[in-house]
C-alpha positions in Angstrom: 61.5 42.9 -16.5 63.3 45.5 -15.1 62.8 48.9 -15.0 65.1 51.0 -17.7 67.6 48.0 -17.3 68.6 49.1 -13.2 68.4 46.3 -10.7 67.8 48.8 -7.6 65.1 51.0 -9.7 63.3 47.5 -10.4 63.4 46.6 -6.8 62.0 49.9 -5.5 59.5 49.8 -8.2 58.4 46.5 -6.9 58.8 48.1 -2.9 56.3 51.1 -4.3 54.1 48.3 -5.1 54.0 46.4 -2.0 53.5 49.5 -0.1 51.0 51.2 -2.0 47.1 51.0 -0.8 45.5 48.0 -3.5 43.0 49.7 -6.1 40.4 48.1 -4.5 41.1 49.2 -0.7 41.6 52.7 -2.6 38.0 52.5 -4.5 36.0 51.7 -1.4 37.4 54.3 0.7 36.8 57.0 -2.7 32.8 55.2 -2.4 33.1 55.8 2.3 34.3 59.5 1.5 31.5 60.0 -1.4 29.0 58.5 1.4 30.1 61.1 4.2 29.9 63.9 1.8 26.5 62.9 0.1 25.3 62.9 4.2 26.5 65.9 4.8 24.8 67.7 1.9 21.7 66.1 1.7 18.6 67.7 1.5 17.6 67.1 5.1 21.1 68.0 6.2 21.2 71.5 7.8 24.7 72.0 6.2 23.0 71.9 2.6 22.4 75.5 2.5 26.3 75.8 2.7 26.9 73.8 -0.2 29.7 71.3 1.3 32.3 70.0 -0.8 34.5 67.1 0.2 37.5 65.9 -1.5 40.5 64.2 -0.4 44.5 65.3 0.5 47.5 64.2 1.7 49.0 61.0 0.6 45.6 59.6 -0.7 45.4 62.4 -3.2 48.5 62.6 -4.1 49.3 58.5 -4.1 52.2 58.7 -1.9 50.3 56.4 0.8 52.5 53.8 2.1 50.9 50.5 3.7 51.2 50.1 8.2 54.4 49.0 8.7 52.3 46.1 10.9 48.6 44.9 11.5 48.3 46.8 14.7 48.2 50.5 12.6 46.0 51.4 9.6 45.7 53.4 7.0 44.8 57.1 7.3 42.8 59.2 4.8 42.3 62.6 4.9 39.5 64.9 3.7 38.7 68.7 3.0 34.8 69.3 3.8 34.4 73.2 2.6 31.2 74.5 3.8 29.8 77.9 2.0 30.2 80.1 4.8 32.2 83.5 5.3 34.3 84.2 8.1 32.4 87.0 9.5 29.4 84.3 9.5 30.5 81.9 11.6 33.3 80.8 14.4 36.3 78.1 14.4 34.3 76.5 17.1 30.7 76.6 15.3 31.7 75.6 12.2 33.5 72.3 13.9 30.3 71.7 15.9 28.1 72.2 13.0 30.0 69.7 10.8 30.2 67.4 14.2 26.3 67.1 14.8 25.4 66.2 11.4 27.9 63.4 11.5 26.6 62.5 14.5 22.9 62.1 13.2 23.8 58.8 11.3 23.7 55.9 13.8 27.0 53.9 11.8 28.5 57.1 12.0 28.4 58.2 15.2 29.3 55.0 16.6 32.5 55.5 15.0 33.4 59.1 15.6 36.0 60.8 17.6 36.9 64.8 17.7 40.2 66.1 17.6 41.8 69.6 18.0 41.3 70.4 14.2 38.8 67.4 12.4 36.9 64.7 13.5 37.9 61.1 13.1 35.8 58.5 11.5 37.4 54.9 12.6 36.3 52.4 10.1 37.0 48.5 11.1 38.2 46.0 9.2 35.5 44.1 7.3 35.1 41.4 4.6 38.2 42.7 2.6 38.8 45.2 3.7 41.8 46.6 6.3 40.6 49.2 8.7 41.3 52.8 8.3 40.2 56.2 9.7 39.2 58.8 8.1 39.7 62.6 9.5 37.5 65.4 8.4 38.9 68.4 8.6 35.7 71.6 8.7 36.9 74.1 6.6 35.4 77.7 4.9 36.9 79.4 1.8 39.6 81.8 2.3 38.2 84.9 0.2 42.1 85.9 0.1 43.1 83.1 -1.4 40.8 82.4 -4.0 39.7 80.4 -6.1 40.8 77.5 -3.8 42.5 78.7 -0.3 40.4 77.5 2.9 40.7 78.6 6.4 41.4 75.7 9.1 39.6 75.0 12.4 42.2 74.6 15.1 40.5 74.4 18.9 44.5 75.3 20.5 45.0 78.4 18.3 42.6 81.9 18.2 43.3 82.6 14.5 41.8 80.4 11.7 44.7 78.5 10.2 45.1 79.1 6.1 45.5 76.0 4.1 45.1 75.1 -0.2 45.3 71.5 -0.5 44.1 71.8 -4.2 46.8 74.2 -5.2 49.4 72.0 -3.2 48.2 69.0 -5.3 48.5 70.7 -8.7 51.5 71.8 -7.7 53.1 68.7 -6.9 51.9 67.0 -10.3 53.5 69.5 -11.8 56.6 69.1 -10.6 56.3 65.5 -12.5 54.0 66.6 -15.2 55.9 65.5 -18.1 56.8 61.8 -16.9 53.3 61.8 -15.5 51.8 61.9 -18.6 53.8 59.8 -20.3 53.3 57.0 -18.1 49.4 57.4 -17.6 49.4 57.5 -22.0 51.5 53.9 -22.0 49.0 53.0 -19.4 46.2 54.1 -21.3 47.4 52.2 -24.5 48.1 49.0 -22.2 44.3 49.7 -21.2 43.1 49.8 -24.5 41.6 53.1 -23.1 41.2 56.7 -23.5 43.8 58.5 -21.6 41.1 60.4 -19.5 39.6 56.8 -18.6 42.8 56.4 -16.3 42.7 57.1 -12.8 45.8 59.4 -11.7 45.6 57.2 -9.0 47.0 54.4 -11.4 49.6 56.4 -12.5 52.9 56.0 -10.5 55.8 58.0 -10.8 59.5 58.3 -9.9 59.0 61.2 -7.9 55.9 59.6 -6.0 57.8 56.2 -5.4 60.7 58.0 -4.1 58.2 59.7 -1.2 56.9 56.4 -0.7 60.5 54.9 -0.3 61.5 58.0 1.8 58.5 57.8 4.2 59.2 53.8 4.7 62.5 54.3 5.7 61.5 57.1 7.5 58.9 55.0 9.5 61.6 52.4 10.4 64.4 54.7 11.0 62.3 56.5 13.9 60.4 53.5 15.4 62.0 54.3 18.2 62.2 57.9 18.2 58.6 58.9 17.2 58.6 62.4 18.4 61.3 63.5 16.0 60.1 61.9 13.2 59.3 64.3 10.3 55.8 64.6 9.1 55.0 63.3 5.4 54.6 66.9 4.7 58.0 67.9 5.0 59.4 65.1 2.9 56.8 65.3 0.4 57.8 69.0 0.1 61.2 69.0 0.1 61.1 65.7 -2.4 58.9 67.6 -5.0 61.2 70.6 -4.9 64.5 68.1 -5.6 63.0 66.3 -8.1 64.1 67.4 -11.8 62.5 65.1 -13.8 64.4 61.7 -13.9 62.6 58.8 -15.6 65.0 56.7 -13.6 63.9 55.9 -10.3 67.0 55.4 -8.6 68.5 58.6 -10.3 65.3 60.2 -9.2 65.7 59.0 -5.2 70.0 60.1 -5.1 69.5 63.2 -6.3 66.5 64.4 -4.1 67.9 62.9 -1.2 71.1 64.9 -2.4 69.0 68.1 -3.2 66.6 68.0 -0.8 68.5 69.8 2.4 69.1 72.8 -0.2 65.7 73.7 -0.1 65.5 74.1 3.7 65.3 78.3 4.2 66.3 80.2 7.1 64.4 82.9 7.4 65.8 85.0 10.3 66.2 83.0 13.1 63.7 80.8 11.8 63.8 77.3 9.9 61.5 76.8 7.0 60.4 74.5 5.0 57.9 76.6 2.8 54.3 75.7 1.3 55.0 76.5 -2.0 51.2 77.4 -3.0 50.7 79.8 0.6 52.4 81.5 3.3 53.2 78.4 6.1 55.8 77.2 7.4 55.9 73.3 7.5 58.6 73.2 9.8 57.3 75.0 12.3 57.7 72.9 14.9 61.7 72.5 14.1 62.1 76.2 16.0 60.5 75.6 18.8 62.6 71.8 19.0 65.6 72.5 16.8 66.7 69.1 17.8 64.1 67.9 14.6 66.1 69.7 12.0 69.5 68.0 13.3 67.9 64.5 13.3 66.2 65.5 9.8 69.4 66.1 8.1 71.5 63.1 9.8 68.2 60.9 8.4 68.9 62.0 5.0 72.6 61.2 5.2 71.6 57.8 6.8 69.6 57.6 3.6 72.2 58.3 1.1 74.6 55.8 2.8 71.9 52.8 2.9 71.2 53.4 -1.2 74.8 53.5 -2.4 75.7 51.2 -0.4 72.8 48.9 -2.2 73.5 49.9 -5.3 76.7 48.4 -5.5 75.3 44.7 -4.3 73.9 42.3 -6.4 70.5 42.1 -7.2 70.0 39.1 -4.1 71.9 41.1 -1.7 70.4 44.1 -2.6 67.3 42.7 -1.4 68.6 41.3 1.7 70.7 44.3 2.3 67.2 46.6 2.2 65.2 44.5 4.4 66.0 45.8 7.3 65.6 49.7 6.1 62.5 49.0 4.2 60.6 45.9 5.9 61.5 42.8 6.3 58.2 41.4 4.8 58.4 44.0 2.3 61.3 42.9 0.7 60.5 38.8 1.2 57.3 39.7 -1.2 60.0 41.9 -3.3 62.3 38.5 -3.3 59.4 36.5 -4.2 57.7 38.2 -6.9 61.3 38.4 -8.4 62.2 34.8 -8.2 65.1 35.2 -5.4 63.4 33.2 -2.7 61.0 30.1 -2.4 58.5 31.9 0.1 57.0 35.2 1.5 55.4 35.6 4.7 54.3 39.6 3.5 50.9 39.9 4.3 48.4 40.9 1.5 45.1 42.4 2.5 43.0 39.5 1.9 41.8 40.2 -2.1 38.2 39.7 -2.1 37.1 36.5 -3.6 34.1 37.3 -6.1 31.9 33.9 -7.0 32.4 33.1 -11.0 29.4 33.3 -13.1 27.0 30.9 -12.2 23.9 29.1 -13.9 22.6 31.0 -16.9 19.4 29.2 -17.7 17.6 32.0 -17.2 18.8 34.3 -19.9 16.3 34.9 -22.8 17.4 34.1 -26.5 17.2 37.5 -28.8 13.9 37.9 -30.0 14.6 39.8 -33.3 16.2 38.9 -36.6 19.8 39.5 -36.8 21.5 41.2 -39.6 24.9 42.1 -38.0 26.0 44.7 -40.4 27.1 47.3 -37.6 29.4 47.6 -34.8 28.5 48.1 -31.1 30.4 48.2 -27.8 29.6 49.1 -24.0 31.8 51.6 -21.9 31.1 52.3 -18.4 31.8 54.1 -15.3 30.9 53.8 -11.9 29.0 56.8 -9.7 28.0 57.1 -6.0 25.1 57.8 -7.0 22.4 59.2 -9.7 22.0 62.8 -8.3 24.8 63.9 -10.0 27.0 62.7 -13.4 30.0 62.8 -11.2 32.0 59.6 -12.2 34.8 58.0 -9.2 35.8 55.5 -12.5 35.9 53.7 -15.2 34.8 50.3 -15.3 37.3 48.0 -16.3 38.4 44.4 -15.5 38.4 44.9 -11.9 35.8 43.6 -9.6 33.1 46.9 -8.7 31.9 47.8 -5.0 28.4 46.6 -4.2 25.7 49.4 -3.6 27.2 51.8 -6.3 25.3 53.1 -9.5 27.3 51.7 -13.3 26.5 54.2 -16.1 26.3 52.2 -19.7 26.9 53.8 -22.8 26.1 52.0 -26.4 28.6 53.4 -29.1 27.5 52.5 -32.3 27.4 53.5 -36.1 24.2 52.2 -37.0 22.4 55.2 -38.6 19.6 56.7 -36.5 17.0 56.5 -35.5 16.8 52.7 -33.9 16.0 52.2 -30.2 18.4 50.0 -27.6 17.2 46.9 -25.8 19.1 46.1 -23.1 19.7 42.7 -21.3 20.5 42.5 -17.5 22.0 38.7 -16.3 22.3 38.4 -12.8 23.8 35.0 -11.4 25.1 33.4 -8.5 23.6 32.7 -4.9 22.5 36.6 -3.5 20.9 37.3 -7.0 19.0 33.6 -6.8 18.0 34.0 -3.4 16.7 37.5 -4.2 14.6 36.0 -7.2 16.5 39.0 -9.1 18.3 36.7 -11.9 16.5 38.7 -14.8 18.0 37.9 -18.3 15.1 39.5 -20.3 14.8 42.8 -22.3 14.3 46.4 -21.3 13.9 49.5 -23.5 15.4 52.5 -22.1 13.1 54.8 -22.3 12.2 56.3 -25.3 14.4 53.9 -26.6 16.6 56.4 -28.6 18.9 56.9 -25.2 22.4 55.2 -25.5 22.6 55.3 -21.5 21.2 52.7 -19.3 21.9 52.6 -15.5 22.2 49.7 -12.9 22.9 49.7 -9.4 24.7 47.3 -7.6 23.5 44.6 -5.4 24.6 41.2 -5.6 27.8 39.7 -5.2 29.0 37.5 -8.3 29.5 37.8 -11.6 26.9 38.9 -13.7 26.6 40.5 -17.5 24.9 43.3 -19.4 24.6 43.2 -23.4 22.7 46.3 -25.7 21.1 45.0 -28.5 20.4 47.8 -31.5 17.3 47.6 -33.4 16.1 49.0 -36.3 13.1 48.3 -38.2 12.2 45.7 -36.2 15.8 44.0 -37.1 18.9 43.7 -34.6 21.8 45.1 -36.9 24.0 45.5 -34.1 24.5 43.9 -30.2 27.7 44.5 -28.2 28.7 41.2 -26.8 28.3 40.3 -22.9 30.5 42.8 -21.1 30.8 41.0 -17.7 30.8 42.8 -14.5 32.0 41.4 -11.1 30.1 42.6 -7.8 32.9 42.4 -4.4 
């Protein structure tokens, strides 16, 4: 189907798509970040006096993350940790140090860390399903001038702490696509059958967003061979944001930001600038002390203007074809294929983990009360790092969950208190069986009244919960199996 009846904004659709991170890939990296932060603030951490807070930024925060253009790189997240700490309390290089030893603590950790001159880099490899991917943590403290969010940077080449808002840059640039953004996270929502809340922003792809992914693609091609003047995702990102005027049209939305985009370069003095719109920094900093960046900049965006119109005027097989080599070759054959233009890809998927189906069930206990099904009951759920706080990463939905993560149930139900809630755990398959941990008989929650139940995760295969409501010694109301799938 194509998107608002344009063949090119289909196909770069379909290119945002292939070059996006895959949910999964995205949810275990969301439960590797939770895990750093939960070490760092834990209560035999010395840093948990300081309250650290870790969230991420960057492309992974703002879903403008485009795949390695090869197996050889990986993908790169990068994290905030904001310890409680004033300026006058502490130093650039204590504050690194401090943030460096406790990560050093954990064994897995350690083995995996490197220090740079402003984070430290945790290299994960790839495992099971998973690509690999590092992870840099930057130290940071709040900037009490720039509150309720500003931070102030470590940097071991500079004297003065470096100001940064990451938070404010990231509600800025959904704002700039606020409008569309909503609409398409509703229709998702609807498709769901969900609340709108229940949808991850990181599901939500936009115009604006694919064009940055587009932009930085070509960008990563167009400079393979002349990496020191290639311009940081920052730049584009920024420049992008402050082009973009709304268009639900995706194409539309990549001609006139590429158009639009050179207007918002400043000179201030005899200084280029490229400004953070949410604080005083100059992203192209680095263009004054090499101007030669700024000239390649600008003949990269005419490059990019000439490769789209000329594709826009091919058909929809040439297009393809025509974008390969701007975009990726394998890129586009997986393009091709999904569209129905070629007989083959050879585009490389991360391997999709393969999750048993539901095995024997033998085990699972008949109800033990009358039934009198005169009320309705369902099961909603989201998934947590962990029990210590209510903080939910998602909702579950039809998508395999991570194993060692906490599920939070909820019964909704209009049968009229009081009644209690019996719940029924089903494990199957061969890690549950070897475990002796099938289960498939009934619990009480508690004092029974509680429309929560919790589970943690531990077994890959496909398994099932069910609630069963009772009242009066009479089931009036169970929810159905609601199966859950352990990667």
């Amino acid at each position: 189907m194509l998107a608002n009846g344009n063949p090119i904004s289909d196909i770069l659709t379909r290119v945002s798509s292939a070059l996006d991170i895959p949910d999964y890939v995205y949810e275990d990296a969301t439960i590797k970040y939770e895990d750093v932060g939960a070490w760092l603030g834990d209560d035999s951490s010395e840093l948990k006096k300081y309250s650290p807070e870790i969230y991420p930024q960057g492309s992974f925060r703002l879903g403008t993350v485009v795949r390695p253009i090869n197996g050889e790189d990986e993908y790169d997240i990068d994290l905030v940790c904001t310890l409680n700490l004033a300026k006058e309390q502490t130093t650039q290089d204590n504050l690194k140090t401090i943030v460096g030893n406790r990560l050093k603590l954990r064994p897995d950790f350690n083995s995996m860390l490197e220090q740079s001159r402003r984070c430290w880099t945790l290299n994960y490899p790839a495992q099971n399903s998973l690509p690999k991917f590092h992870m840099d943590i930057l130290p940071s403290i709040h900037n009490l001038e720039d509150e309720p969010t500003g931070i102030l940077l470590t940097d071991t080449e500079l004297k003065l702490w470096q100001k940064s808002n990451p938070k404010a840059y990231a509600e800025w640039f959904y704002k700039r696509m606020e409008v569309i953004f909503l609409e398409k996270r509703a229709a998702l929502a609807k498709s769901f059958n969900a609340k709108v809340e229940d949808v991850p922003e990181w599901q939500v792809k936009t115009p604006l967003q694919i064009a940055v992914q587009i932009l930085k693609r070509h960008r990563d091609i167009y400079f393979q061979d002349q990496p020191d003047n290639k311009p940081i995702s920052i730049i584009i990102t920024t420049l992008a944001a402050k082009a973009y005027r709304g268009q639900a049209d995706i194409y539309d939305a990549l001609e006139s930001i590429v158009q639009d985009m050179p207007k918002f370069i400043e000179r201030k003095g005899d200084k280029w600038w490229v400004t953070n719109p949410v604080a005083e920094e100059n992203f192209a900093d680095k263009w004054n002390e090499y101007p030669e960046r700024r000239t390649v900049f600008i003949m990269w965006l005419d490059r990019v203007r000439s490769d789209f119109a000329t594709v826009k005027e091919q058909h929809i097989t040439e297009m393809t074809k025509s974008l390969s080599p701007i975009l990726g070759k394998s890129i586009m054959e997986k393009v091709a294929f999904d569209m129905g233009l070629s007989s083959g890809s050879t585009f490389l998927l991360t391997k999709q983990p393969q999750i048993p189906p539901l095995g024997k069930t033998d085990h699972c206990k008949p109800p033990i009360w009358p039934q009198n099904l005169l009320y309705k009951a369902d099961i909603s759920g989201s998934v947590h790092f962990n029990r210590k706080t209510l903080k939910k990463l998602w909702t579950i939905s039809e998508r395999p969950v991570p194993a060692n993560v906490w599920l939070r149930f909820r019964v909704n139900t209009n049968v009229p208190a009081p009644y209690e809630i019996q719940w029924q755990i089903v494990n199957t398959g061969e890690e549950a069986t070897k475990a002796g941990d099938l289960r498939g008989g009934f619990l009480a929650e508690g004092n029974n009244y509680s429309p929560y139940h919790w589970e943690h995760t531990l077994y890959k295969g496909t398994h099932w919960i069910e609630a069963f409501v009772i009242k009066d010694g009479v089931c009036l109301a169970r929810t159905g199996r609601k199966f859950i799938k352990i990667r």
